[in-house]
N, CA, C and O atoms as a DFTB+ gen file, in Angstrom:
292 C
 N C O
     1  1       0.853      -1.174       0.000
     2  2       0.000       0.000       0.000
     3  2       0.900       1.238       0.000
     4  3       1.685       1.344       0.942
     5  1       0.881       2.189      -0.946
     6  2       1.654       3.167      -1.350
     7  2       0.795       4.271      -0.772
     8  3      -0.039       4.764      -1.532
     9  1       0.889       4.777       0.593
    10  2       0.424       6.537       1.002
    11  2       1.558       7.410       0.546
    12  3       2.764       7.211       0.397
    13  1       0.512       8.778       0.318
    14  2       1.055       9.700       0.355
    15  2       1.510      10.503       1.407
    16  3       0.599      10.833       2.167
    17  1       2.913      11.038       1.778
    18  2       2.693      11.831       3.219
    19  2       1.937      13.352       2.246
    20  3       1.751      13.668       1.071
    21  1       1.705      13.925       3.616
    22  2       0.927      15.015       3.851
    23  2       1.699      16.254       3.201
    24  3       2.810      16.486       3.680
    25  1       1.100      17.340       1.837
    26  2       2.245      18.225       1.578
    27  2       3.299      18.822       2.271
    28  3       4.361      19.089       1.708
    29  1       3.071      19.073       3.551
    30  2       4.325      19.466       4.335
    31  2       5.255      18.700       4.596
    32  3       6.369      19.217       4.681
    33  1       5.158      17.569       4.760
    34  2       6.256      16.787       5.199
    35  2       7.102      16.768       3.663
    36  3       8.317      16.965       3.619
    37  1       6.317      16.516       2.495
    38  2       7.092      16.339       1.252
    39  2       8.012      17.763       1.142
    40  3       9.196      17.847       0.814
    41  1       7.238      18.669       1.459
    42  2       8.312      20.043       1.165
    43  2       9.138      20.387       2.253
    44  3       9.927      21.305       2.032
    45  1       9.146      20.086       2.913
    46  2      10.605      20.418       4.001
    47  2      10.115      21.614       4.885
    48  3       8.916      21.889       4.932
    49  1      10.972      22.263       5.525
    50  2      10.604      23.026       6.152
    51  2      10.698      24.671       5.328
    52  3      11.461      24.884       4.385
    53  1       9.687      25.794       5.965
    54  2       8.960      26.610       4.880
    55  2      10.399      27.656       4.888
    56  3      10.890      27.836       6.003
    57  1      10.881      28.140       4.050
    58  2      11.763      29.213       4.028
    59  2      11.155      30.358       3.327
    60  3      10.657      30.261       2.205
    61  1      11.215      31.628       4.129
    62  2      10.956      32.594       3.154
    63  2      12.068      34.270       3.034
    64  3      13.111      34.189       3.683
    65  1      11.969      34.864       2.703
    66  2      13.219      35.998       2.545
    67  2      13.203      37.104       3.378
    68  3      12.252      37.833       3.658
    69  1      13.795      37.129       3.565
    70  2      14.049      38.286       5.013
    71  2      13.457      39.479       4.253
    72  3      13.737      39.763       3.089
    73  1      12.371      40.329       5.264
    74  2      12.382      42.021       4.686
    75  2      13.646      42.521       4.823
    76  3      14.533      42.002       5.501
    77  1      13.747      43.665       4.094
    78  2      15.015      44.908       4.667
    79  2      15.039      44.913       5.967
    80  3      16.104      44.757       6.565
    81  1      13.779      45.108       6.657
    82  2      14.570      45.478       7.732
    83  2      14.914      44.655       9.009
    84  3      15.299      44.988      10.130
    85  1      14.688      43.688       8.538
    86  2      14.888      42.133       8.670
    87  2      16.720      42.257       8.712
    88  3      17.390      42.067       9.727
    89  1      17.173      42.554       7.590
    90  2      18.395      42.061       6.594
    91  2      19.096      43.069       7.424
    92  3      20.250      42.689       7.624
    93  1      18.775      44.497       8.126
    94  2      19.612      45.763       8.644
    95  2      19.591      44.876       9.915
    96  3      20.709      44.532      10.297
    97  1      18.532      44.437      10.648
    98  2      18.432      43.757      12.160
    99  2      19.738      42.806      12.170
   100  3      20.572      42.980      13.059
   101  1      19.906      41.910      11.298
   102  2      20.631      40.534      11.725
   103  2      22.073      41.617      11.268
   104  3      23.009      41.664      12.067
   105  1      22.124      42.206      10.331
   106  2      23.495      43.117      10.420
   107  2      23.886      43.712      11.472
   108  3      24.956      43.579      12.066
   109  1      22.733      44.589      11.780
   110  2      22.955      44.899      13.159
   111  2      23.740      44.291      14.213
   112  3      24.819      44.625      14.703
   113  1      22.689      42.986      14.537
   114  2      23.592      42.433      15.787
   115  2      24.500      41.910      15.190
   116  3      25.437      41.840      15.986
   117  1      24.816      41.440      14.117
   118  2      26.499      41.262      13.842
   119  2      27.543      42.495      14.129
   120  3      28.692      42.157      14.416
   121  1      27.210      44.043      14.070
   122  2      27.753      44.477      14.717
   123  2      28.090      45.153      15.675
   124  3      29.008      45.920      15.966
   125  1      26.735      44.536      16.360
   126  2      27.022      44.850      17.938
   127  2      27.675      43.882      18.474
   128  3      28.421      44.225      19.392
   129  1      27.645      42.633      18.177
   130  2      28.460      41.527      18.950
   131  2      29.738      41.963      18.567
   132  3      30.618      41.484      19.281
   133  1      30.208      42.846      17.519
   134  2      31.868      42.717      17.238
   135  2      32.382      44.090      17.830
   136  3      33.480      44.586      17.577
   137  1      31.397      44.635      18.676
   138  2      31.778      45.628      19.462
   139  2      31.576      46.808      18.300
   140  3      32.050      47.810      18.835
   141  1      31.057      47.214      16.843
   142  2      30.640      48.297      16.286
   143  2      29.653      48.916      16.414
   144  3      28.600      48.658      15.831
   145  1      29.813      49.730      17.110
   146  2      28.348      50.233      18.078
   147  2      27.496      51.529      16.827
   148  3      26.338      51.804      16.510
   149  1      28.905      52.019      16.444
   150  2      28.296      53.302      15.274
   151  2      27.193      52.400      14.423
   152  3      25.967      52.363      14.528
   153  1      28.254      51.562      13.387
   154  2      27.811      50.656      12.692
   155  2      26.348      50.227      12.628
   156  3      25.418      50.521      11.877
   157  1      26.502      49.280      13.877
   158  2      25.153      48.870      14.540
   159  2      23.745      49.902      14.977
   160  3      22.574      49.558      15.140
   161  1      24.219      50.930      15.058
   162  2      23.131      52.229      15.379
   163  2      22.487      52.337      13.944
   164  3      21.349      52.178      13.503
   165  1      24.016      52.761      13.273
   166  2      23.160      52.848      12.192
   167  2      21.967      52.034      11.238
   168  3      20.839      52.450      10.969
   169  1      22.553      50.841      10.855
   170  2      21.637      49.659      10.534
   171  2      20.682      49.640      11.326
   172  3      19.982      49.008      10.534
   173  1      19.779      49.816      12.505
   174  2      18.866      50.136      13.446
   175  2      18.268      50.843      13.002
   176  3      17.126      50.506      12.689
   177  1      18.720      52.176      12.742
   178  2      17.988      53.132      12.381
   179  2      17.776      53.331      11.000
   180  3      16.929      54.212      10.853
   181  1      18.279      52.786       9.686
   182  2      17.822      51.767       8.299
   183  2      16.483      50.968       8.851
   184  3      15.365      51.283       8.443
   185  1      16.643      50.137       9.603
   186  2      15.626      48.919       9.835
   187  2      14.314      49.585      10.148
   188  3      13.229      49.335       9.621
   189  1      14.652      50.733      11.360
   190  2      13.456      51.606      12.066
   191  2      12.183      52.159      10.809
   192  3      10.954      52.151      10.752
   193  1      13.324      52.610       9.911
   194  2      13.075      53.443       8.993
   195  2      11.881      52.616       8.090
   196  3      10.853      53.170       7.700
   197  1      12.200      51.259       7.847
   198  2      11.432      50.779       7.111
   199  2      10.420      49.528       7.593
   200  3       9.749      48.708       6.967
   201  1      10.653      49.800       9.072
   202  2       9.663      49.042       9.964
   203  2       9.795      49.781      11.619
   204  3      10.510      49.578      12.600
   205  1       8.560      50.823      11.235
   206  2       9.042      51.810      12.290
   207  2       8.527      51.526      13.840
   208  3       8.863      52.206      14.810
   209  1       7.527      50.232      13.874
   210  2       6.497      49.835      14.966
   211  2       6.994      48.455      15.160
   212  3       6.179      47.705      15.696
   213  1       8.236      47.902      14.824
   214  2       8.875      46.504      15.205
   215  2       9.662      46.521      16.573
   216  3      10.788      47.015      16.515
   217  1       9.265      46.093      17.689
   218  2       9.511      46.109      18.732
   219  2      11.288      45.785      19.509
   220  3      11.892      46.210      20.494
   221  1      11.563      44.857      18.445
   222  2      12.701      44.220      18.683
   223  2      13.786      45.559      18.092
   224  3      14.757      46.048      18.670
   225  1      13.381      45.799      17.157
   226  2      14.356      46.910      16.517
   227  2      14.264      47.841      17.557
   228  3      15.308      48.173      18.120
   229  1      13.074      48.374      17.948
   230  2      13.414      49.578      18.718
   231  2      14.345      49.063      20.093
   232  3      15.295      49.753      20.463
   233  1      14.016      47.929      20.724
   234  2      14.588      47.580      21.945
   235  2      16.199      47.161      21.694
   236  3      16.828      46.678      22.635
   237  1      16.749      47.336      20.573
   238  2      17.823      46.669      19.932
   239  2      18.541      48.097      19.992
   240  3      19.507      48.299      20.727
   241  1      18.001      49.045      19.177
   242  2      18.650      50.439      19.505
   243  2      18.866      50.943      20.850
   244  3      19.867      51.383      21.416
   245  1      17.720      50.773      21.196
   246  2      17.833      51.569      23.033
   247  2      19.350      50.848      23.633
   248  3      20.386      51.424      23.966
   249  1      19.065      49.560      23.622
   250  2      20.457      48.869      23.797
   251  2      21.661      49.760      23.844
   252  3      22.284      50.409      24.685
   253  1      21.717      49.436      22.266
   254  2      22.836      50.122      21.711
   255  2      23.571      51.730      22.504
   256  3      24.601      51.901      23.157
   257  1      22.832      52.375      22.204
   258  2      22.273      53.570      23.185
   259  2      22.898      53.767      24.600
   260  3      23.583      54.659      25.101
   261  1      22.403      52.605      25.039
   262  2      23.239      52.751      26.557
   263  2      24.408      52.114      26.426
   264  3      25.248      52.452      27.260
   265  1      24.771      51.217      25.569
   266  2      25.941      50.791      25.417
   267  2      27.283      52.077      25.378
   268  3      28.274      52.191      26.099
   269  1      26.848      52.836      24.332
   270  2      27.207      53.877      23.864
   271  2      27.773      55.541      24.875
   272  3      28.663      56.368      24.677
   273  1      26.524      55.355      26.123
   274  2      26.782      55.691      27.204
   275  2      25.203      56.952      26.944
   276  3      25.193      58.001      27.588
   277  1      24.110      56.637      26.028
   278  2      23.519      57.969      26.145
   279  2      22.579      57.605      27.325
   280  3      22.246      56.466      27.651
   281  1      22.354      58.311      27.677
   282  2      20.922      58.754      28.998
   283  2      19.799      59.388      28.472
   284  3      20.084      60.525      28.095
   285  1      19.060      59.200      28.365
   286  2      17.730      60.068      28.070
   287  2      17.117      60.260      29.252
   288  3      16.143      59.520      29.384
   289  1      17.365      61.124      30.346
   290  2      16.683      61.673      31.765
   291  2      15.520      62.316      31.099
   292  3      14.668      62.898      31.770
């Protein structure tokens, strides 16, 4: 008896393409982990730009931010 599995199992697991500001995020923390803090601000604020209500981005900058030494009192 020959079954078919179920379309998902035949196609593997789903891949799809990063947005921009997707593509500035993972740059990002590549260069915040290598200690490029400018770098990394900047790509943040690329990413912000084109996903301005993404939570992770904004909490990714603030980071940065204090890394950097700013205060916002």
């Amino acid at each position: 008896m020959n079954q078919r599995r179920p379309w998902h199992q035949r196609v593997g697991p789903a891949r799809r393409r990063l947005t921009r500001a997707e593509r500035y995020y993972e740059r990002a923390l590549d260069y915040y982990t290598r200690g490029r803090l400018d770098d990394a601000l900047a790509d943040l604020d690329a990413a912000l730009a084109e996903a301005p209500r993404h939570a992770e981005i904004t909490a990714a900058r603030g980071l940065v931010l204090l890394q950097q030494g700013y205060d916002d009192d």
